[in-house]
PASEBA-1860 file (N, C-alpha, C; in nm, 3 decimals):
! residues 200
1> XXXXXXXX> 0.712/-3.663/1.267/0.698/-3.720/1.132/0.556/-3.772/1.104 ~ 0.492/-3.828/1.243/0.356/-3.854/1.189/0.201/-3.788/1.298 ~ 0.232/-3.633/1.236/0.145/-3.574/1.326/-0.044/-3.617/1.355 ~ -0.058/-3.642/1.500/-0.225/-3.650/1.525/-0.305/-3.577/1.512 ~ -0.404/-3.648/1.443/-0.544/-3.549/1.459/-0.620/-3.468/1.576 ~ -0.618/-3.373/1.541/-0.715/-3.342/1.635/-0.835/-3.372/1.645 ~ -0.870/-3.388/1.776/-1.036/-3.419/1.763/-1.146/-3.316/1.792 ~ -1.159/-3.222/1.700/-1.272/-3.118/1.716/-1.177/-3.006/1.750
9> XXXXXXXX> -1.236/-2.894/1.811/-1.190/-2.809/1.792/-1.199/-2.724/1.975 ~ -1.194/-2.857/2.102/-1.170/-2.793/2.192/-0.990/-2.757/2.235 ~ -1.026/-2.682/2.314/-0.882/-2.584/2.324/-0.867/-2.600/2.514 ~ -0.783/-2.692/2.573/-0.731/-2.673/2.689/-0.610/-2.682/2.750 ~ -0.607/-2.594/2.871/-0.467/-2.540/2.917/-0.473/-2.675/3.031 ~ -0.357/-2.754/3.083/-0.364/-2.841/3.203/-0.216/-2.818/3.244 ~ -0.239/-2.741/3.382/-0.172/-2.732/3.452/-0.028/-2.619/3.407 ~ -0.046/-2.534/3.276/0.079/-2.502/3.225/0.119/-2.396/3.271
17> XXXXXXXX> 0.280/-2.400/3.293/0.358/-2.273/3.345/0.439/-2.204/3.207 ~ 0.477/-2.107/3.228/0.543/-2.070/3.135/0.640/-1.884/3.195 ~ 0.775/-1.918/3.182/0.864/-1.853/3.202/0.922/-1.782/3.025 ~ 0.964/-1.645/3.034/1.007/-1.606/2.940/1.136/-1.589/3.017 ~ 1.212/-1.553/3.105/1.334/-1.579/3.104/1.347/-1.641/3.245 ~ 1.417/-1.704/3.340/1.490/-1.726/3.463/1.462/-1.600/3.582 ~ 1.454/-1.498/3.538/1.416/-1.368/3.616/1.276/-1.345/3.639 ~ 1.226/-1.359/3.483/1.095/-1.314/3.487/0.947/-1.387/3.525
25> XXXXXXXX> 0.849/-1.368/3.647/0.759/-1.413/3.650/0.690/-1.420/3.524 ~ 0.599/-1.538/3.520/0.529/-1.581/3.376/0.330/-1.613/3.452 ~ 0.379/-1.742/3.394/0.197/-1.790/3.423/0.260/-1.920/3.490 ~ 0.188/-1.959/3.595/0.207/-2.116/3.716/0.075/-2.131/3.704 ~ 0.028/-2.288/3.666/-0.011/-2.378/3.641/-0.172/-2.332/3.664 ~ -0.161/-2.305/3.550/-0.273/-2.259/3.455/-0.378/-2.360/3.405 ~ -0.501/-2.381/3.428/-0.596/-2.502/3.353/-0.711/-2.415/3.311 ~ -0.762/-2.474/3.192/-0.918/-2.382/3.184/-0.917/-2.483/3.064
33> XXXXXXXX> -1.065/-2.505/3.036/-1.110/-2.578/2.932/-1.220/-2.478/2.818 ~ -1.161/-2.491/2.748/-1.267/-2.406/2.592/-1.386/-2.497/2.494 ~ -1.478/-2.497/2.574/-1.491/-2.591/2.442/-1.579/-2.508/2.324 ~ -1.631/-2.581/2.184/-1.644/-2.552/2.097/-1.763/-2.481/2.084 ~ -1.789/-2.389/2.002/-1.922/-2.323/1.994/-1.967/-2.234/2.124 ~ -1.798/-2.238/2.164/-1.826/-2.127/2.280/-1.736/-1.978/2.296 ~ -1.773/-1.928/2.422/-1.683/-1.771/2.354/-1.624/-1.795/2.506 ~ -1.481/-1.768/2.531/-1.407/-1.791/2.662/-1.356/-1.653/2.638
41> XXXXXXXX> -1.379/-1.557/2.836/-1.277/-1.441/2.802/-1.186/-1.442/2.938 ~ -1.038/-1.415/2.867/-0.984/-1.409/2.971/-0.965/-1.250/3.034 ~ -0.982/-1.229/3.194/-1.011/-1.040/3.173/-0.890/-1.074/3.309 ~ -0.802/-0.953/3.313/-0.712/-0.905/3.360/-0.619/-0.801/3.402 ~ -0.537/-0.740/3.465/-0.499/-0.635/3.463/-0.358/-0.661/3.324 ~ -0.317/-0.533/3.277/-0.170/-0.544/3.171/-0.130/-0.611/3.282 ~ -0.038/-0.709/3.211/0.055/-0.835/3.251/0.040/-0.946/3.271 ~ -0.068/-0.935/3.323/-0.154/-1.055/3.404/-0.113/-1.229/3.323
49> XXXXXXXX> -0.078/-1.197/3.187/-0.053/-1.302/3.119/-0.165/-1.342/3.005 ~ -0.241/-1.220/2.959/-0.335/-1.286/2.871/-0.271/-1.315/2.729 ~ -0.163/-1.224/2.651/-0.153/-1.220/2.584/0.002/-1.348/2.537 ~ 0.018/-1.374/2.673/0.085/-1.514/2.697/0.027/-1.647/2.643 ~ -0.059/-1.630/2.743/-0.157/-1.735/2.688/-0.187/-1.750/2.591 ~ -0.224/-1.640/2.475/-0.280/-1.669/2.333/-0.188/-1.662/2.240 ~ -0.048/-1.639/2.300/0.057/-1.717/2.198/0.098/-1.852/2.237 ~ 0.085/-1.893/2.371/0.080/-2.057/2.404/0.004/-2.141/2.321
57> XXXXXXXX> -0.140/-2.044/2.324/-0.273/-2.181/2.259/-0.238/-2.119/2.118 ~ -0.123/-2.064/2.019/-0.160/-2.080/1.895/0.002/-2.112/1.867 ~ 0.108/-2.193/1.988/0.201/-2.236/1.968/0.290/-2.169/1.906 ~ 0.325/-2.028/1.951/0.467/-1.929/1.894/0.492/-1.960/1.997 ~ 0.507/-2.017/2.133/0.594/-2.055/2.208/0.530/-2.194/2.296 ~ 0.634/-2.246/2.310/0.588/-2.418/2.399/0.573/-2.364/2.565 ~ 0.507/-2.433/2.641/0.478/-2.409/2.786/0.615/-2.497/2.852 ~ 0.656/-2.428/2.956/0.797/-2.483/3.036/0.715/-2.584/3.123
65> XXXXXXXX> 0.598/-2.620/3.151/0.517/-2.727/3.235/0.409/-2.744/3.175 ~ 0.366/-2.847/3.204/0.203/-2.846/3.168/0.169/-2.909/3.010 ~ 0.091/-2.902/2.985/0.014/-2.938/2.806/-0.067/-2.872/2.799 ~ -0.103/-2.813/2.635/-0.172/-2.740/2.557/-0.272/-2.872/2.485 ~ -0.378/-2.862/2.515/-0.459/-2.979/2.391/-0.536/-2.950/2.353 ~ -0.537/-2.950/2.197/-0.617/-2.889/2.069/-0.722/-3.079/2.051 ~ -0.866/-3.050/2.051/-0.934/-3.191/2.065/-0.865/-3.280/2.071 ~ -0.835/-3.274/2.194/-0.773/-3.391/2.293/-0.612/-3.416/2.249
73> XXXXXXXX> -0.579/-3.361/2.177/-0.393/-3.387/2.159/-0.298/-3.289/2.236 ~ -0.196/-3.284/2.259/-0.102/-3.252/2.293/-0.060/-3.150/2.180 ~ -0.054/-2.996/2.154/-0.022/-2.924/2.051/0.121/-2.984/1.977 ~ 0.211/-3.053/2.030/0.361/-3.091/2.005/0.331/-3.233/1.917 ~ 0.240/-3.328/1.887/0.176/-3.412/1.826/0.100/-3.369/1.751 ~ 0.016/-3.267/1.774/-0.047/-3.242/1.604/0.030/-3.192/1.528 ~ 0.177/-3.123/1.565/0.206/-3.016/1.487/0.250/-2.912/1.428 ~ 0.334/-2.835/1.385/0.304/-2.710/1.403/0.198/-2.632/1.268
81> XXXXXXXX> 0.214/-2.719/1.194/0.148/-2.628/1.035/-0.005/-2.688/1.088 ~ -0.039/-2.832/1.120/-0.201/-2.844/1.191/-0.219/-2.759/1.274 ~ -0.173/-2.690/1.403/-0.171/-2.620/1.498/-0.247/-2.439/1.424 ~ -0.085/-2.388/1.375/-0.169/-2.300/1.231/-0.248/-2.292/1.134 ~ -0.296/-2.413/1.092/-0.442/-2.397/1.033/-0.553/-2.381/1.130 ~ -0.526/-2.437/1.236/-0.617/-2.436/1.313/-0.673/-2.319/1.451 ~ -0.568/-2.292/1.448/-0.584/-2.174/1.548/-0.549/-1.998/1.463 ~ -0.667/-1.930/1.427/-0.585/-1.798/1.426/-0.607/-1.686/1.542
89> XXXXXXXX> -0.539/-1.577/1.530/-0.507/-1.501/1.616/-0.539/-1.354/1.552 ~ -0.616/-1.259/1.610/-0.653/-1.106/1.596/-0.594/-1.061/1.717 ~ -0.425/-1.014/1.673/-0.412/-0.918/1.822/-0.399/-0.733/1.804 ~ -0.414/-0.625/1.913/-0.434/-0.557/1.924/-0.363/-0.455/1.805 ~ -0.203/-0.435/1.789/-0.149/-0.406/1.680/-0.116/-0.472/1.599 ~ -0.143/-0.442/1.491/-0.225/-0.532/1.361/-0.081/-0.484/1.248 ~ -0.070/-0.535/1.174/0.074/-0.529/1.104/-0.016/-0.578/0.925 ~ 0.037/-0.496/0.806/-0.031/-0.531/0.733/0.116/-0.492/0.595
97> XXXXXXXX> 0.054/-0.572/0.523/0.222/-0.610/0.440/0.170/-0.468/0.347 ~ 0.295/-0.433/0.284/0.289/-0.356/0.185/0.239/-0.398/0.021 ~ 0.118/-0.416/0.020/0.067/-0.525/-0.085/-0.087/-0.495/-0.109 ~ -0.134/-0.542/-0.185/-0.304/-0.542/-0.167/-0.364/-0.555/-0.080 ~ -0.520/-0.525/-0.064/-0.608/-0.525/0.048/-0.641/-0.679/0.036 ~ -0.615/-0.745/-0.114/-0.702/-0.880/-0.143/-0.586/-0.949/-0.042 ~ -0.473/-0.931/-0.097/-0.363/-0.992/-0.060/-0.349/-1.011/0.117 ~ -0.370/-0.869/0.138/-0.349/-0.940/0.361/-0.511/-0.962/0.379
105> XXXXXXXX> -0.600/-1.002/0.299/-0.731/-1.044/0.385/-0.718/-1.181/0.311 ~ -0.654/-1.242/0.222/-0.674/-1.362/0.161/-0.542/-1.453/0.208 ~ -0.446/-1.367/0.292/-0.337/-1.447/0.343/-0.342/-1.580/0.402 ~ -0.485/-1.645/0.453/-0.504/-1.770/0.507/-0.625/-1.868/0.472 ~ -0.589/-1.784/0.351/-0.692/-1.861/0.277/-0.665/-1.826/0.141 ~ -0.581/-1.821/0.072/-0.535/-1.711/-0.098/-0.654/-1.771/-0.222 ~ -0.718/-1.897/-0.199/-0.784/-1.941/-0.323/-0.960/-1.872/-0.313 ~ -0.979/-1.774/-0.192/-1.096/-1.761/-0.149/-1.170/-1.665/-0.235
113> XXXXXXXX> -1.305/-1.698/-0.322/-1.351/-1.626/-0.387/-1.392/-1.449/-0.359 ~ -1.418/-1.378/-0.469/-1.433/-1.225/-0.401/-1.554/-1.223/-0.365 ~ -1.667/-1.292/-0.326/-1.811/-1.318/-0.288/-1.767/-1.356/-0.092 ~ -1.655/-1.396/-0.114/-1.600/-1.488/0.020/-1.535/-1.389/0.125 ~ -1.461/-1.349/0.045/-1.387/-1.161/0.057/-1.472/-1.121/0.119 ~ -1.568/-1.057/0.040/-1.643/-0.931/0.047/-1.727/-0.947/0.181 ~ -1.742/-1.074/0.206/-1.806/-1.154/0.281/-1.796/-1.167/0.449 ~ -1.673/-1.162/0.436/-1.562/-1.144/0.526/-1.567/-0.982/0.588
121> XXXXXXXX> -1.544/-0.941/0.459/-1.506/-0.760/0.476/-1.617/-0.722/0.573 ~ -1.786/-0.759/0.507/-1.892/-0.706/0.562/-1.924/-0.789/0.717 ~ -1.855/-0.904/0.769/-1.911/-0.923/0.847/-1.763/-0.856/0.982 ~ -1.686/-0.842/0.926/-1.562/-0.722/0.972/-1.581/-0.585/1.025 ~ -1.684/-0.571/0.928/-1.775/-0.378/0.939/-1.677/-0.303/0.910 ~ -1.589/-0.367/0.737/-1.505/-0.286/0.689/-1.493/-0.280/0.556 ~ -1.647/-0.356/0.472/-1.677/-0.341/0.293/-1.671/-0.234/0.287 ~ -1.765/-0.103/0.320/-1.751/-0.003/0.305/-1.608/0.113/0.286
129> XXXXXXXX> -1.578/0.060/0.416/-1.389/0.118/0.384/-1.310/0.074/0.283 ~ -1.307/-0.116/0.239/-1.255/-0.110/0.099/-1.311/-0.036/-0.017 ~ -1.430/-0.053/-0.015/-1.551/-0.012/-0.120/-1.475/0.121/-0.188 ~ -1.459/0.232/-0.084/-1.442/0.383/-0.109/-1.265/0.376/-0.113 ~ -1.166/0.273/-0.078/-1.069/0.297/-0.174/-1.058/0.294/-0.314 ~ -0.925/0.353/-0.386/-0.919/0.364/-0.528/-0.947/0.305/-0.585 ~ -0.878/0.162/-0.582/-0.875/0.029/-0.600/-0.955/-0.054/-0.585 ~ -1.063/-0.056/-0.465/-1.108/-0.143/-0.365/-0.980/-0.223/-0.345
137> XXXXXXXX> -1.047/-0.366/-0.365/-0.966/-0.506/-0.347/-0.809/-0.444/-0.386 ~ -0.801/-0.393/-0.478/-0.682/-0.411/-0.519/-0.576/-0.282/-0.531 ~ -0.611/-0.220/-0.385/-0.554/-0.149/-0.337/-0.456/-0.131/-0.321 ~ -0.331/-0.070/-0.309/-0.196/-0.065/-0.238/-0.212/-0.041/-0.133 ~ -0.158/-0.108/0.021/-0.216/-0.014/0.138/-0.033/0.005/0.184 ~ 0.036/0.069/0.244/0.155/0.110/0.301/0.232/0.031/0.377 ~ 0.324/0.026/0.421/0.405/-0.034/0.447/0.387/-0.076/0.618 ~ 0.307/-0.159/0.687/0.263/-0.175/0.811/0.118/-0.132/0.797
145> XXXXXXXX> 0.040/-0.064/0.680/-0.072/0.004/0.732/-0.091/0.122/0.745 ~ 0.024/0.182/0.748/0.054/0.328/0.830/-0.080/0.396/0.744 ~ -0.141/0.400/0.662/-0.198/0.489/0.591/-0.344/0.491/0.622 ~ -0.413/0.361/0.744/-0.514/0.315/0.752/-0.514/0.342/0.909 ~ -0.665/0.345/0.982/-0.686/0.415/1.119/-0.654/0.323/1.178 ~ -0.613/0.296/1.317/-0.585/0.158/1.399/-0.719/0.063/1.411 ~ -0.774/0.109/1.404/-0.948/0.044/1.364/-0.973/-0.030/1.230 ~ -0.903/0.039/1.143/-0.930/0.005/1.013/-0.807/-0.138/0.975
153> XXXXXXXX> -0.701/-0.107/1.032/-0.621/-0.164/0.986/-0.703/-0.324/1.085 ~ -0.742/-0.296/1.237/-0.830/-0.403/1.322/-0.916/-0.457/1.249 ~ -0.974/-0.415/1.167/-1.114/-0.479/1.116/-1.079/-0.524/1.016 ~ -0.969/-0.526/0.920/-0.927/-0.588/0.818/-0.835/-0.765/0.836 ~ -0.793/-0.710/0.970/-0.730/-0.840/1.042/-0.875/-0.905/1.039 ~ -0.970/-0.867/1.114/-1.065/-0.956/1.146/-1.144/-1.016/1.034 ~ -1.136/-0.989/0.969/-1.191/-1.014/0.809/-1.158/-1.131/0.741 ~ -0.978/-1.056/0.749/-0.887/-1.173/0.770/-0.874/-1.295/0.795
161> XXXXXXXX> -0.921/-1.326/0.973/-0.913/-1.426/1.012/-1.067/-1.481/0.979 ~ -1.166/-1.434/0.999/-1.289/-1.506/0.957/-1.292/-1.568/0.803 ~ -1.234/-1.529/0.699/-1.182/-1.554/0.579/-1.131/-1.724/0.571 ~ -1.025/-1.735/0.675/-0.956/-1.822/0.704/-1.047/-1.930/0.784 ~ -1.127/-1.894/0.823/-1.214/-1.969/0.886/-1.156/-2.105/0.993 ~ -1.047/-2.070/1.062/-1.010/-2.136/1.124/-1.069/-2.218/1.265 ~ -1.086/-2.291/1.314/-1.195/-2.369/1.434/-1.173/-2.304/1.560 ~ -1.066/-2.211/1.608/-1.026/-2.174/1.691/-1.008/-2.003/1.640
169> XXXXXXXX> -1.026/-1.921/1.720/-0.995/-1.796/1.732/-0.983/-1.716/1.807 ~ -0.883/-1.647/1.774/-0.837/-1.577/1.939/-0.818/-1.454/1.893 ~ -0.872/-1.369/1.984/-0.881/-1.250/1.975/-0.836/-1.130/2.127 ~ -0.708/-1.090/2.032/-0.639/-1.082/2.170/-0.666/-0.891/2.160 ~ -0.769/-0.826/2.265/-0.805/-0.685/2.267/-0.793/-0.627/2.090 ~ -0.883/-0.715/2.040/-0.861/-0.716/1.857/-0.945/-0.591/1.781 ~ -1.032/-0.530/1.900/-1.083/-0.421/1.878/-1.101/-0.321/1.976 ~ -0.998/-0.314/2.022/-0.978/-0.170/2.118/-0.939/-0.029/2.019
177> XXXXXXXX> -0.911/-0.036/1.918/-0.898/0.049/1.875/-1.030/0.100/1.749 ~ -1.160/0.018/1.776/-1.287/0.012/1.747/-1.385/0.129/1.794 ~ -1.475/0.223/1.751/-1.567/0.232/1.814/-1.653/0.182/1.858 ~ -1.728/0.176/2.004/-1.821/0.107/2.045/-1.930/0.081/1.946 ~ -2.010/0.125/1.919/-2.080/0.062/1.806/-2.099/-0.026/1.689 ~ -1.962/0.045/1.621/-1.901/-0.059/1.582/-1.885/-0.241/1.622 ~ -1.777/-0.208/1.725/-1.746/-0.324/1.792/-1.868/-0.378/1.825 ~ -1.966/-0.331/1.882/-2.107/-0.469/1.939/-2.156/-0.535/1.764
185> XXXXXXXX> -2.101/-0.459/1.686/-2.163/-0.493/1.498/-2.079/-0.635/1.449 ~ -1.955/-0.611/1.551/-1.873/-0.732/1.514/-1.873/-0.835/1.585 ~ -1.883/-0.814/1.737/-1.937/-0.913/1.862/-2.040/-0.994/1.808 ~ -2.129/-0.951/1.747/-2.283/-0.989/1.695/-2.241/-1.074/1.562 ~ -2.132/-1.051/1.479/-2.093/-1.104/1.359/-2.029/-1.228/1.420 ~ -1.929/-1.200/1.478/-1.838/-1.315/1.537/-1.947/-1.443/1.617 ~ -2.011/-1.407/1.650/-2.124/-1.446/1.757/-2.222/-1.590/1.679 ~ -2.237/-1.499/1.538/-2.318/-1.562/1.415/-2.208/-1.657/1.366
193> XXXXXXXX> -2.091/-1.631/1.375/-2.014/-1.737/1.301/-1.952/-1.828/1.399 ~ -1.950/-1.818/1.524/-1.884/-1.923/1.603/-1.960/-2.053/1.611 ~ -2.055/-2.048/1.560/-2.126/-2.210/1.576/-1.982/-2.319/1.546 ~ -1.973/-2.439/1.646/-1.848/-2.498/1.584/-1.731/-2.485/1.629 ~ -1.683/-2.348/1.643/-1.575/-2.277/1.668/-1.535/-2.283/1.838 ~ -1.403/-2.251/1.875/-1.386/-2.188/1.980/-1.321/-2.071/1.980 ~ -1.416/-1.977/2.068/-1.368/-1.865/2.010/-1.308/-1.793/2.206 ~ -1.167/-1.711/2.183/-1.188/-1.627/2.300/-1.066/-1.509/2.281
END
């Protein structure tokens, strides 16, 4: 009823385990500290638990041990709607509503000017791809995306979340479906905007 502030925008794991069922190995007692204006990567083999982790630190699921603390709180005290403003997430398959292009890049942020957009789009390395739809902005795109490259539909998430400008960002293999060139265009973008931020 009376959720805490966070203080800034560091992101740490202390000590947390986390089980998805009674059978299944998870993550045992896990610590790492993020702090702000920095880029944390976690590298691993499939399973390893990365993509665990970055639904822990953006709270779609609570840790069975341990604490999550967003500047210095306990994620379960700030929150859950502070938690979601504060943390977003770019993961690998990207899901996009059957609606405008304005509409899923302005989803976390809807009052954001088209200077802010566009803004977004270009530091995404995906103005150009709205640009040359029918519509641009105000596109229809399909039902999941289906109509857009797995890249395209990636770089519109990322647009997305920089849009939203949230203090935390997680980017879970958010451009594997990128070309290399590309991708170092967005590394370099993301890079320019993390001042502040924690980004991994």
């Amino acid at each position: 009823p009376r959720p805490a502030d966070a203080r800034g925008a560091a992101l740490a794991f202390d000590h947390v385990g986390f089980r998805h069922d009674a059978r299944a190995n998870g993550l045992e007692d896990v610590s790492f500290f993020a702090a702000p204006g920095t880029t944390t990567a976690l590298v691993g083999p499939s399973g390893a638990g990365k993509s665990t982790v970055a639904n822990l630190a953006a709270r779609l699921w609570d840790p069975t041990s341990g604490r999550i603390l967003l500047g210095g709180m306990a994620l379960p005290e700030i929150g859950s709607d502070a938690v979601l403003a504060a943390v977003t997430t770019v993961y690998q398959d990207v899901y996009l509503f059957p609606e405008t292009v304005r509409f899923n890049v302005t989803l976390g942020r809807p009052e954001a000017s088209d200077d802010e957009i566009w803004a977004a789009l270009a530091a995404a390395q995906c103005d150009d791809l709205v640009r040359s739809l029918p519509e641009g902005l105000d596109t229809v795109v399909a039902e999941g995306g289906a109509t857009l490259s797995g890249g395209e539909r990636q770089r519109l998430s990322i647009a997305r979340a920089l849009l939203k400008n949230s203090p935390v960002l997680i980017l879970d293999e958010a451009v594997s479906a990128v070309d290399p060139a590309t991708e170092a265009r967005i590394q370099q973008a993301l890079q320019t905007l993390a001042a502040g931020r924690t980004v991994w």
